[in-house]
Phi, psi and omega in degrees: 000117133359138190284351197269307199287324182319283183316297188305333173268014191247317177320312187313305186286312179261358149298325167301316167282329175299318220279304192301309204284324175291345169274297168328301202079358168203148180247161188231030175270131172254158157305101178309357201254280185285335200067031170300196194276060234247141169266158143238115179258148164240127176226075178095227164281322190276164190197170188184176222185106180249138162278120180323307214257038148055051183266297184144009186295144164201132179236141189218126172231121155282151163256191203262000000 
């Protein structure tokens, strides 16, 4: 698979886990790299989205 096809399905998954957790409070979206477990944290306008078992996955968003 290609890095452009890659990036698009792991973007897919973790706006789909950002969506669950601010409607929810929890997601049942796994890490595409490992299937861990993915946290979300929030600071302010930024927020980002980690794998529990530390694989290197990390999605980091600044706000303005």
């Amino acid at each position: 698979m290609d890095s452009k096809k890659l990036m698009d399905k792991e973007s897919k998954i973790v706006f789909k886990a950002v969506e669950d957790y601010e409607t929810k409070g929890e997601t049942k979206e796994c890490c595409p790299r490992c299937k861990g477990k993915l946290k979300y944290y929030r600071a302010g306008n930024s927020f980002g989205i980690s794998c529990e078992n530390q694989c290197g996955f990390v999605y980091n968003f600044r706000g303005l």
